[in-house]
VOBA-1610 file (N, C-alpha, C; in pm, whole numbers, padded with zeros to 5 digits, always signed):
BEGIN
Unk-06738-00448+00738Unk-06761-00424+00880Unk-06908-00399+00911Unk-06958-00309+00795Unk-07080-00295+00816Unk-07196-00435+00765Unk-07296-00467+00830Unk-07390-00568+00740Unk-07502-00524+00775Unk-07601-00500+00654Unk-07734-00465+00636Unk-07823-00582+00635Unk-07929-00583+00780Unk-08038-00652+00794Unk-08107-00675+00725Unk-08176-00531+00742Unk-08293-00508+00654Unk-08264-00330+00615Unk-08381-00288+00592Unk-08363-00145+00601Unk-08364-00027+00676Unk-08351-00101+00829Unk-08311-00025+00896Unk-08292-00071+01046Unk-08242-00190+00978Unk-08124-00250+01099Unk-07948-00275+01031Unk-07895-00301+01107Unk-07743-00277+01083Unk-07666-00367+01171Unk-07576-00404+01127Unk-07464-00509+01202Unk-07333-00404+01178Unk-07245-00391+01284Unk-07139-00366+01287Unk-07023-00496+01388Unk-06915-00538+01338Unk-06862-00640+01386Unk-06748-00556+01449Unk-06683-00633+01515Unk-06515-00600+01618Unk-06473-00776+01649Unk-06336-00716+01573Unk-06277-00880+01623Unk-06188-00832+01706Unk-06226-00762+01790Unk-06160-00722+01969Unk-06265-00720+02081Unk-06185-00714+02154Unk-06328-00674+02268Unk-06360-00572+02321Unk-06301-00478+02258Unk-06354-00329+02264Unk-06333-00243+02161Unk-06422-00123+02101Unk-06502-00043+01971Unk-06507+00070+02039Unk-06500+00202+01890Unk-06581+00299+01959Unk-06657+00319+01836Unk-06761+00398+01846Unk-06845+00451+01727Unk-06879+00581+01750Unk-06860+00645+01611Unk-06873+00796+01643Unk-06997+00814+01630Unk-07104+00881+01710Unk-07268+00921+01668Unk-07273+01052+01650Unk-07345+01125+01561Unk-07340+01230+01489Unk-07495+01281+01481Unk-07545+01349+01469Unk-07668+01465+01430Unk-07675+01587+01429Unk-07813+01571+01356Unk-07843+01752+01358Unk-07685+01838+01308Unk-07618+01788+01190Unk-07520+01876+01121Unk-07590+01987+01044Unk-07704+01990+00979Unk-07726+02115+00890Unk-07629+02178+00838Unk-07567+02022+00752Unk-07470+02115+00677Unk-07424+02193+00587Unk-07541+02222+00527Unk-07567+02307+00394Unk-07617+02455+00443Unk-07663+02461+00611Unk-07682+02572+00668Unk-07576+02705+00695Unk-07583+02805+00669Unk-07511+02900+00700Unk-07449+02900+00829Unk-07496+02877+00943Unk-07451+02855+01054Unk-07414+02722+01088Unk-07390+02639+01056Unk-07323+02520+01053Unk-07203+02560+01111Unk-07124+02456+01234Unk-06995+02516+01221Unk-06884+02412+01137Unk-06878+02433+01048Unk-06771+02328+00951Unk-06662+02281+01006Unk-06587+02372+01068Unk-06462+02410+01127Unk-06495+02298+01251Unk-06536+02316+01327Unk-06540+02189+01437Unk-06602+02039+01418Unk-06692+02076+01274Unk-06713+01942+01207Unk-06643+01860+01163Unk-06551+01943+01099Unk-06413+01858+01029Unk-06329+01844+01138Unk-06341+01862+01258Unk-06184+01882+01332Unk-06241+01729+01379Unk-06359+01709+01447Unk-06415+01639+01497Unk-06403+01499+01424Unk-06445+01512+01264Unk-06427+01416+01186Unk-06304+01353+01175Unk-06217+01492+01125Unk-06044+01414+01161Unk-06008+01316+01270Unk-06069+01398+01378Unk-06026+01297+01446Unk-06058+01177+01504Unk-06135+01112+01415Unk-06238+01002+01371Unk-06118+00939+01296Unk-06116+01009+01182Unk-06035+00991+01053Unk-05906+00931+01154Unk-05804+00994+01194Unk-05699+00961+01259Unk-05726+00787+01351Unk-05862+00821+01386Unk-05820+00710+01490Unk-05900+00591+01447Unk-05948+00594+01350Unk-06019+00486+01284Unk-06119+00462+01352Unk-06199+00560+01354Unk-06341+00545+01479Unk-06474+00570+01369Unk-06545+00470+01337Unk-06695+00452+01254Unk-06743+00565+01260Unk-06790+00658+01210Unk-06923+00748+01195Unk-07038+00729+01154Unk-07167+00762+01225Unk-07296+00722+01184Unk-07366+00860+01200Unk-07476+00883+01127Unk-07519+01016+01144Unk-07666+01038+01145Unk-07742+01018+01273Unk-07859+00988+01292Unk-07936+01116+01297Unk-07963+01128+01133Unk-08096+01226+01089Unk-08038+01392+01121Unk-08093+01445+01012Unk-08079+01593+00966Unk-07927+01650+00926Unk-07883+01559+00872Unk-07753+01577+00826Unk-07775+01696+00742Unk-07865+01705+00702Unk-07881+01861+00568Unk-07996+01907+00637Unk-08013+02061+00617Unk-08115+02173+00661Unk-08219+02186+00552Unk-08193+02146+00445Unk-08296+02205+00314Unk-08411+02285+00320Unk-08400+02389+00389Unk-08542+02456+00386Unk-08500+02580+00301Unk-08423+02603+00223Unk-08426+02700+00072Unk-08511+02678-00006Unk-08578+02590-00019Unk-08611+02575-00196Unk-08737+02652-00218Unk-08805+02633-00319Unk-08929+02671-00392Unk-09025+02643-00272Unk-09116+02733-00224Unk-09241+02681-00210Unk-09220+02638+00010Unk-09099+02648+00032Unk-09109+02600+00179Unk-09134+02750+00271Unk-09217+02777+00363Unk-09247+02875+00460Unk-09089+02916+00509Unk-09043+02834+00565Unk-08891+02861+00620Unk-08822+02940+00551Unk-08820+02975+00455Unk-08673+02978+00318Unk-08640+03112+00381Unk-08524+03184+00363Unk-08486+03348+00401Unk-08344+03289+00341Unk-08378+03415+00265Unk-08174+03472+00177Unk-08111+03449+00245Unk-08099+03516+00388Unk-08003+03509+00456Unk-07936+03344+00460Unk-07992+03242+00478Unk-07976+03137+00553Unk-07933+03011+00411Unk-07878+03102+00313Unk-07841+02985+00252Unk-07698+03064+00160Unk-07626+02919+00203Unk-07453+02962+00125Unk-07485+03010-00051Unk-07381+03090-00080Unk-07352+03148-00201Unk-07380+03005-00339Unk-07227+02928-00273Unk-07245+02785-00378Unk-07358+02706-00406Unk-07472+02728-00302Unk-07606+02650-00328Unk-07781+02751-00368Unk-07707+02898-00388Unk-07821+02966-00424Unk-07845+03010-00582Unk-07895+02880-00598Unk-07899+02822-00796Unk-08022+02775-00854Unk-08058+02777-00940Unk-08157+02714-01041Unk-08153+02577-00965Unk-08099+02497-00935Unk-08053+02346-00910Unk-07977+02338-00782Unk-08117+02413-00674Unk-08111+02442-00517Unk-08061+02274-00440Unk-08118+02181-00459Unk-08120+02049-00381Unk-07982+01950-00458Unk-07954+01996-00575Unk-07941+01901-00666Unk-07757+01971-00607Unk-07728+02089-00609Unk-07628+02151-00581Unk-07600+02115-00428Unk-07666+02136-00352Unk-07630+02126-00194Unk-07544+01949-00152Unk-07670+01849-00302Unk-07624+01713-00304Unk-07462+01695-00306Unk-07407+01806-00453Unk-07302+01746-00514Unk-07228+01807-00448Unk-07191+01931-00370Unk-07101+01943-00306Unk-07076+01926-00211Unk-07235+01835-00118Unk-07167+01775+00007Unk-07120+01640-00025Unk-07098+01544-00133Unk-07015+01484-00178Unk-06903+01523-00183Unk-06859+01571-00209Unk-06722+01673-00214Unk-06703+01668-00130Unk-06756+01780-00019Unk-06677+01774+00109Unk-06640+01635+00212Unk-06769+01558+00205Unk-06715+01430+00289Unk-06658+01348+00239Unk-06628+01336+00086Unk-06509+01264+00031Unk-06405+01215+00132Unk-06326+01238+00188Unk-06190+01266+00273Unk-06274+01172+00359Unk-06338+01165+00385Unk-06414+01046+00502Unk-06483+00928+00467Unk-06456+00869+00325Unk-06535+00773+00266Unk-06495+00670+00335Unk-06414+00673+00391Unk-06317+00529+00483Unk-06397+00495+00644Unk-06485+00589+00695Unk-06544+00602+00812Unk-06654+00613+00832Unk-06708+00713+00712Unk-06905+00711+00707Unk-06941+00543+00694Unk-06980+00536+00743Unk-07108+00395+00731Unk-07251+00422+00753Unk-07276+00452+00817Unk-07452+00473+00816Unk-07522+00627+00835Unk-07529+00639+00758Unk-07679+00789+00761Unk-07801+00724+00735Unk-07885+00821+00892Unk-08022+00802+00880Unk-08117+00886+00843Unk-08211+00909+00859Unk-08317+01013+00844Unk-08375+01102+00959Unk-08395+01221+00914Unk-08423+01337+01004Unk-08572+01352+00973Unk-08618+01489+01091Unk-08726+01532+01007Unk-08696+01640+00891Unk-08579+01719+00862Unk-08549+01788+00749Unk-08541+01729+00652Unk-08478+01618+00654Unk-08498+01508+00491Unk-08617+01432+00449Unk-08709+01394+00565Unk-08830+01380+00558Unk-08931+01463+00496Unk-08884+01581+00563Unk-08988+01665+00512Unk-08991+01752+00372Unk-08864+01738+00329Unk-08822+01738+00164Unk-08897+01611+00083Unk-08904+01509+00091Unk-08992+01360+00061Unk-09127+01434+00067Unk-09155+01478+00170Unk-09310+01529+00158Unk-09345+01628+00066Unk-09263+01757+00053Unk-09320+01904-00007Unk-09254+01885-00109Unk-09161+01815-00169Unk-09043+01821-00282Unk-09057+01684-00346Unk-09125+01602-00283Unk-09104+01490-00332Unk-08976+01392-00399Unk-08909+01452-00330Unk-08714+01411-00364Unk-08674+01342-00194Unk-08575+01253-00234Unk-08544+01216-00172Unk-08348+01217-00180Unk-08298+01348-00096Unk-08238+01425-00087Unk-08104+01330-00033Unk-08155+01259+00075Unk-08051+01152+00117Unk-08017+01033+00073Unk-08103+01007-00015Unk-08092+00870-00074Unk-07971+00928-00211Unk-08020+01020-00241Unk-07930+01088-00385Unk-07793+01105-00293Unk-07794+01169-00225Unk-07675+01147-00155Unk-07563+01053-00138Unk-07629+00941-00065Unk-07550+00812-00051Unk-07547+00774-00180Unk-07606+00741-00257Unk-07609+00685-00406Unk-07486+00745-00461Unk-07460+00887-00471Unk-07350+00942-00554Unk-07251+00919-00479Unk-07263+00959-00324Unk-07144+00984-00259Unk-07069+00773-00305Unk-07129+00707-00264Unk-07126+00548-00268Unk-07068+00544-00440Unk-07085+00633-00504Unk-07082+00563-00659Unk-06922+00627-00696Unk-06899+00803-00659Unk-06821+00881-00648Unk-06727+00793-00575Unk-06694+00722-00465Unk-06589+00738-00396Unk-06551+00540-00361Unk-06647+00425-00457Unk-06703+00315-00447Unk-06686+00271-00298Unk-06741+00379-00229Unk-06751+00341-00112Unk-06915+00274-00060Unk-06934+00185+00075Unk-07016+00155+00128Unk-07098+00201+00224Unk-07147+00319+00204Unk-07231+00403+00297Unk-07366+00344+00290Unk-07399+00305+00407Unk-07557+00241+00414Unk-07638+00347+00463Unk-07784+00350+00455Unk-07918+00432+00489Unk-07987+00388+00538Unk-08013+00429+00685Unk-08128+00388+00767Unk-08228+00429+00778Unk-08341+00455+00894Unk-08474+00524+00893Unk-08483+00632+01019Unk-08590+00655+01002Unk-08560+00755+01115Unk-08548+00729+01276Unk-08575+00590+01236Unk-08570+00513+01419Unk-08501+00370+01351Unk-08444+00358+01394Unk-08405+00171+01362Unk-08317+00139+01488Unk-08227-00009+01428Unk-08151-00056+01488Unk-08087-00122+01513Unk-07922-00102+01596Unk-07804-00143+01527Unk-07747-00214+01600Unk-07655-00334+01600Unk-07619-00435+01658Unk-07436-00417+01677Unk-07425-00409+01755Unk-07257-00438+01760Unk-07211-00542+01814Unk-07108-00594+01751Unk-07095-00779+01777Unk-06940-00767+01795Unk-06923-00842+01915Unk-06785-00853+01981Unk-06738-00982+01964Unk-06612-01041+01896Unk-06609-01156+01892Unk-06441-01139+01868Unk-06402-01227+01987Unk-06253-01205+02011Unk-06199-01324+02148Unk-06111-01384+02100Unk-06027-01467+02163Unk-06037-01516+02322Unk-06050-01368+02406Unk-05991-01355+02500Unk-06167-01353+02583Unk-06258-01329+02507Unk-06384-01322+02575Unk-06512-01436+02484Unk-06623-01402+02597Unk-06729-01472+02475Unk-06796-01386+02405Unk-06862-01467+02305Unk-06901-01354+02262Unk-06989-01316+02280Unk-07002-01132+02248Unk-07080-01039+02298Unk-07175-00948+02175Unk-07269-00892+02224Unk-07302-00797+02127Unk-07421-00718+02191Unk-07394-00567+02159Unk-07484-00448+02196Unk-07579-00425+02153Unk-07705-00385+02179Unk-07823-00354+02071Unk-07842-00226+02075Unk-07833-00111+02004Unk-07842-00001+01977Unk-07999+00081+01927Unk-08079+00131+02003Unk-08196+00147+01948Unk-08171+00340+01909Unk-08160+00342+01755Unk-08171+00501+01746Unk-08267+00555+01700Unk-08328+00666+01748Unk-08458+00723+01733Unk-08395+00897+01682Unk-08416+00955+01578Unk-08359+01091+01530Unk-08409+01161+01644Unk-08586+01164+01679Unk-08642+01203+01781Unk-08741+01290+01743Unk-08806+01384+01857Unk-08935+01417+01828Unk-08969+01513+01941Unk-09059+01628+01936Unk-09101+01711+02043Unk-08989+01829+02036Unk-08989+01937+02108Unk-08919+02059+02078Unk-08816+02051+02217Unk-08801+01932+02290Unk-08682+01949+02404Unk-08734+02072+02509Unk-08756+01977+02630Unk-08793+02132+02774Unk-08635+02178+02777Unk-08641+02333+02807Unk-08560+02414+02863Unk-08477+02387+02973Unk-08582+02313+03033Unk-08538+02257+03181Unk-08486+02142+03222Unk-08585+02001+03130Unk-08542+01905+03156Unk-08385+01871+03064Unk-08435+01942+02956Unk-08357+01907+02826Unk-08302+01762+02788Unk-08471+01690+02760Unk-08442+01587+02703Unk-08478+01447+02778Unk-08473+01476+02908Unk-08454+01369+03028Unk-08559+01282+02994Unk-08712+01384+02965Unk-08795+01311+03016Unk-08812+01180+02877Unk-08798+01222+02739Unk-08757+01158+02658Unk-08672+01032+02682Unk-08559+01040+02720Unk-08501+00920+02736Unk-08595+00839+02868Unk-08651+00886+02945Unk-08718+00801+03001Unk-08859+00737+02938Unk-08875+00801+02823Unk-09014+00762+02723Unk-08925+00636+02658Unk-08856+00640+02641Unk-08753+00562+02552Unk-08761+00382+02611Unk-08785+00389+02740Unk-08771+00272+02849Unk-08905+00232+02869Unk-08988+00298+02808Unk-09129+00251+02777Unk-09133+00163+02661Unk-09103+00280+02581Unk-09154+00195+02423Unk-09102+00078+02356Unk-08975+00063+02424Unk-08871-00014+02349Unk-08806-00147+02453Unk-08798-00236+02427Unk-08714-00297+02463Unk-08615-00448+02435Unk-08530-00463+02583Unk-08421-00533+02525Unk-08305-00429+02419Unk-08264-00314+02496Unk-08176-00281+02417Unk-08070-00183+02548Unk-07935-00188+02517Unk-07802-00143+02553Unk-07836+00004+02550Unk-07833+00090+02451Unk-07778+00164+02400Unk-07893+00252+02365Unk-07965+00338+02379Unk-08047+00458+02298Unk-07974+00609+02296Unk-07971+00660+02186Unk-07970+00740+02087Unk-08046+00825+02058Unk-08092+00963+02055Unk-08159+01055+01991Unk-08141+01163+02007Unk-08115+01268+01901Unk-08101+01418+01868Unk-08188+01463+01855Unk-08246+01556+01746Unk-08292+01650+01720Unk-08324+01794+01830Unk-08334+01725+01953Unk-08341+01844+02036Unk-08225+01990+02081Unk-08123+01933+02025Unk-07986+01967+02029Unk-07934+02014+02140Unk-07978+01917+02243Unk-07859+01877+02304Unk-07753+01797+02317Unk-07660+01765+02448Unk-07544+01680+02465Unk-07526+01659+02609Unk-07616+01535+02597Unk-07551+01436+02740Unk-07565+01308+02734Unk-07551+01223+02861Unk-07579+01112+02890Unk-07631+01067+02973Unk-07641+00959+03027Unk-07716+00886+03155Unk-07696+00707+03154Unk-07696+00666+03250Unk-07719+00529+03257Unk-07831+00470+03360Unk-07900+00429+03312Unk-08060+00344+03407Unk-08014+00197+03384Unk-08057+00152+03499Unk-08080-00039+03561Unk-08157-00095+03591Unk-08203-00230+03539Unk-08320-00272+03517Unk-08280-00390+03594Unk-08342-00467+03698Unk-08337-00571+03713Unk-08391-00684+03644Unk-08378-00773+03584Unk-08412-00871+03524Unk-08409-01020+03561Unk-08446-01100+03515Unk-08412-01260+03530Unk-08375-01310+03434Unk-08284-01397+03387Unk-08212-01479+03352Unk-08222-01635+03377Unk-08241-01683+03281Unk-08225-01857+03265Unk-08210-01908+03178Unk-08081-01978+03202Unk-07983-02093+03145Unk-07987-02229+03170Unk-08011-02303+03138Unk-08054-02470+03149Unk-08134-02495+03214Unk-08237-02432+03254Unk-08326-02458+03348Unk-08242-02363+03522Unk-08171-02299+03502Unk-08076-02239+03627Unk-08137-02093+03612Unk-08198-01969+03744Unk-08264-01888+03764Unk-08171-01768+03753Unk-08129-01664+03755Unk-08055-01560+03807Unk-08099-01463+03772Unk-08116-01382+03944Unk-08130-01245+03892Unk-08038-01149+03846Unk-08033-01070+03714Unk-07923-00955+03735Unk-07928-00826+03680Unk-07847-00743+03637Unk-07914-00618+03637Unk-07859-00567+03513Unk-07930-00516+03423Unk-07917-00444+03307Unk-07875-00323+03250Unk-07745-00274+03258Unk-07751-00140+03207Unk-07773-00077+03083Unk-07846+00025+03113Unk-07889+00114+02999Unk-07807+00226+02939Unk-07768+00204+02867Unk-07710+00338+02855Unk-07743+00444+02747Unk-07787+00558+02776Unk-07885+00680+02677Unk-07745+00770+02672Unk-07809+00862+02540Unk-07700+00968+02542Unk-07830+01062+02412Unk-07762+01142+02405Unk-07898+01277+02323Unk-07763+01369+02247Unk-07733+01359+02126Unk-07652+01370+02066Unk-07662+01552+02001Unk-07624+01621+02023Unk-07602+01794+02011Unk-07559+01838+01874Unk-07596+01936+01820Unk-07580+02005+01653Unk-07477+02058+01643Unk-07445+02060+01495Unk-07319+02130+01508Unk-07361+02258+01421Unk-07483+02282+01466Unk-07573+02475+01406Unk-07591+02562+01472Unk-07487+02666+01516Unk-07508+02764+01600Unk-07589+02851+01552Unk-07734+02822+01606Unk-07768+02991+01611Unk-07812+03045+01686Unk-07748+03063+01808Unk-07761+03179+01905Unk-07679+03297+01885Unk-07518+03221+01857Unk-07492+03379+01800Unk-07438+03498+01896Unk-07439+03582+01906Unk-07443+03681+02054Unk-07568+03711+02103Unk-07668+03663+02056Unk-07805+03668+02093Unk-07942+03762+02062Unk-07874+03839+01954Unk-07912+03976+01928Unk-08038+03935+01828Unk-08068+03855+01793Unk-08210+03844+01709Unk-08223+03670+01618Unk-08360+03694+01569Unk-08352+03576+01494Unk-08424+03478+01573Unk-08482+03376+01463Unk-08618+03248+01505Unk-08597+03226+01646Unk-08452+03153+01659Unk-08386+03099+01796Unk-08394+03221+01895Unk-08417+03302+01907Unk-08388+03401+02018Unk-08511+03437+02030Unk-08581+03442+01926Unk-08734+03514+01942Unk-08812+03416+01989Unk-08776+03243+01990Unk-08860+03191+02040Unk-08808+03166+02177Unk-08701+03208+02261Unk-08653+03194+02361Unk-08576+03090+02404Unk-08466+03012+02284Unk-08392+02906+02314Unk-08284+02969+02373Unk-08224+02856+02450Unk-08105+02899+02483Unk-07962+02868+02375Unk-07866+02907+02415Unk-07744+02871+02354Unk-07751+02721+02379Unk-07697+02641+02264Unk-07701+02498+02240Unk-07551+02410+02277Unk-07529+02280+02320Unk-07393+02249+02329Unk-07377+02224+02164Unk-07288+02222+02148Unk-07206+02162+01991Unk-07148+02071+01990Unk-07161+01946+01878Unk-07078+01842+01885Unk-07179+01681+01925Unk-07138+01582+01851Unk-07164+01475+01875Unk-07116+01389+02005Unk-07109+01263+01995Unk-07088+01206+02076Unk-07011+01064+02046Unk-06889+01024+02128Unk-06870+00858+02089Unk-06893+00738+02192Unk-06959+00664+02118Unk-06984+00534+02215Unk-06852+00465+02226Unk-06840+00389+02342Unk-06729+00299+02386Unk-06770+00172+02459Unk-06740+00108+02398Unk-06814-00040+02457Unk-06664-00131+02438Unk-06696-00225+02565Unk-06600-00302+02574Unk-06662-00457+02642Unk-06600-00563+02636Unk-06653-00677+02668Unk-06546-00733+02755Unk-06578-00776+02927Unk-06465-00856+02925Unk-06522-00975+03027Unk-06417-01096+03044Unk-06451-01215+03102Unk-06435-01190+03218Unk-06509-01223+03278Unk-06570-01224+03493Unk-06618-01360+03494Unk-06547-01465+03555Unk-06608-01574+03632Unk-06643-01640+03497Unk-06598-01661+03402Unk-06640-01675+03283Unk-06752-01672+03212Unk-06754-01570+03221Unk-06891-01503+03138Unk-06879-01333+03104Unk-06903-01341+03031Unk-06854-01211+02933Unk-06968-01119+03022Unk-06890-00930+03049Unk-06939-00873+03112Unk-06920-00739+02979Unk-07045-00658+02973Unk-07031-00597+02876Unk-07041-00437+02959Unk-07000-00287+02897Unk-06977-00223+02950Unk-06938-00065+02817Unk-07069-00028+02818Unk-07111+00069+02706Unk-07108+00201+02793Unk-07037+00317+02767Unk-07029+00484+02763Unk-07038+00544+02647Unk-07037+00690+02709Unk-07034+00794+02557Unk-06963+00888+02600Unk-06883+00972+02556Unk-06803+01083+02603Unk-06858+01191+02497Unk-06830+01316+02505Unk-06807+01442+02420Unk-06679+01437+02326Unk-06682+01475+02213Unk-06546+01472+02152Unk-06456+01565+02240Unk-06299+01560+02252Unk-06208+01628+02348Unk-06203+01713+02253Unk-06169+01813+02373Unk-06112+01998+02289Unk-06030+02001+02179
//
C-alpha cells in the first residue's frame, strides 16, 4: 500500500474512492507524561477500523541521556533509567507498538530525534524502524522532517485522483493567541501545488481550509477554478500542565494543550465527468 519515492516522499494507494489516514505527533512516548492510555485507545481504534497511521516527528522525547541540559530524574520511566538509556527506550517501544505492525507505515522526524543525531550521534529512529521492521517483518517506512506524500485514488466508479500531502514536523514555539494560524499561512508561501499540509510540534489541534483560484488548461481549453487547501496542526499526546502547580510548562506560561492526533478523509467523486476531490480532518471521537 505503501511505495517509497525517494527518501522522503511516499505513495499511498486506495482502490476506492475514499481513505482515511491517521496523522499522529508529538507522542513523547518514552516521556513520563505521555498519556499511553489515550494513545492506545486512539490506536485501537485505527487498529479496528483499518485506518493507516503516520507519525510526523517526535515520536520519542529523549532528553535523559548523558550530557543533555534537559535531563531531570523526575521525567524519565523506571524501565528506561539504565546503563543502555536510548538503546532501552528503542526496545521497548518495539514492544509496545508491536500490536500495530499492521497500520504503522510511515514515521518521520522531529526536532527530538534530530537533536539526538546531533549531541548523541545515534540515530534513535532509524534503530527503531529497523528492529521494529525486522521484529515484526513488517514495512514501516522513514521520512524527513518535512517531505511528501501522495495519495492515489483509483477506482471504477471515478477518474482517477490523487492528493498531495506536504508534511512539515514544524518550527517556532506556537503564539498563545494565534496558535499556529499564522504558520499555516507561512505554509501557502513556501510551498506549492499541494491538497493537504500538516504540522505539529506546536501542540496544538485544529484545522482550516483556504482557496486559491487558479487556471486550468486542457487541449488548448481555459478554465478558471478553485483550489482547496486543506491545513490541520496535529496536538501531543504529553500532558504537562497537570493541575498547574509548577514545572518548565507553567513557568514558562503555556497553557493547557489539546491531546490527540488527527484523521484525514478524502474522498473522490464524478461531477459532470470529472473527478471532484474533497479532503477533511476530524479529532479522534471520545
Amino acid at each position: 500500500m505503501v511505495e517509497r519515492i525517494s527518501r522522503n516522499i511516499h505513495k499511498f494507494s486506495f482502490t476506492t474512492n475514499k481513505g482515511e489516514i491517521a496523522v499522529l505527533s508529538d507522542i513523547h512516548w518514552d516521556n513520563p507524561h505521555c498519556d499511553r492510555k489515550l494513545l492506545k485507545k486512539h490506536l485501537d481504534y485505527c487498529l479496528d477500523k483499518n485506518i493507516p497511521v503516520i507519525i510526523v516527528g517526535d515520536m520519542f522525547c529523549l532528553m535523559q541521556g548523558r550530557g543533555d541540559n534537559r535531563r531531570n530524574k523526575s521525567d524519565i520511566r523506571p524501565e528506561h533509567n539504565n546503563a543502555r538509556y536510548l538503546d532501552s527506550v528503542v526496545e521497548t517501544a518495539v514492544e509496545w507498538f508491536t500490536p500495530y505492525a499492521g497500520i504503522l507505515k510511515l514515521i518521520t522526524y522531529g526536532n527530538h530525534e534530530t537533536g539526538i543525531i546531533k549531541y548523541q550521534e545515534t540515530d534513535v529512529l532509524q534503530r527503531f524502524v529497523s528492529l521494529f521492521n525486522y521484529a515484526n517483518k513488517s514495512t514501516v517506512e522513514l521520512g524527513g522532517y518535512g517531505g511528501w506524500i501522495i495519495y492515489s485514488f483509483k477506482d471504477s466508479s471515478v477518474t482517477n485522483a490523487s492528493f498531495k500531502h506536504k508534511y512539515f514536523h514544524g518550527s517556532g514555539g506556537g503564539g498563545i493567541v494565534t496558535k499556529g494560524a499564522i504558520n499555516l499561512t507561512r505554509a501557502l508561501e513556501i510551498y506549492e501545488n499541494f491538497d493537504i499540509f500538516s504540522m505539529g510540534h506546536i501542540h496544538e489541534n485544529s484545522c482550516r481550509t483556504d482557496v486559491r483560484e487558479c487556471l486550468e488548461t486542457n487541449a488548448g481549453n481555459y478554465e478558471i477554478k478553485k483550489r482547496y487547501i486543506h491545513h490541520c496542526i496535529t496536538g501531543t499526546y504529553k500532558e504537562e500542565y497537570g493541575d498547574g502547580y509548577g514545572g518548565w510548562h507553567i513557568e514558562r506560561g503555556a497553557p493547557a494543550k489539546p491531546l490527540g492526533g488527527r484523521i484525514l478523509k478524502m474522498s473522490v467523486k464524478r461531477v459532470n465527468k470529472k473527478a471532484v476531490k474533497m479532503v477533511d480532518s476530524t479529532s479522534f471521537p471520545l
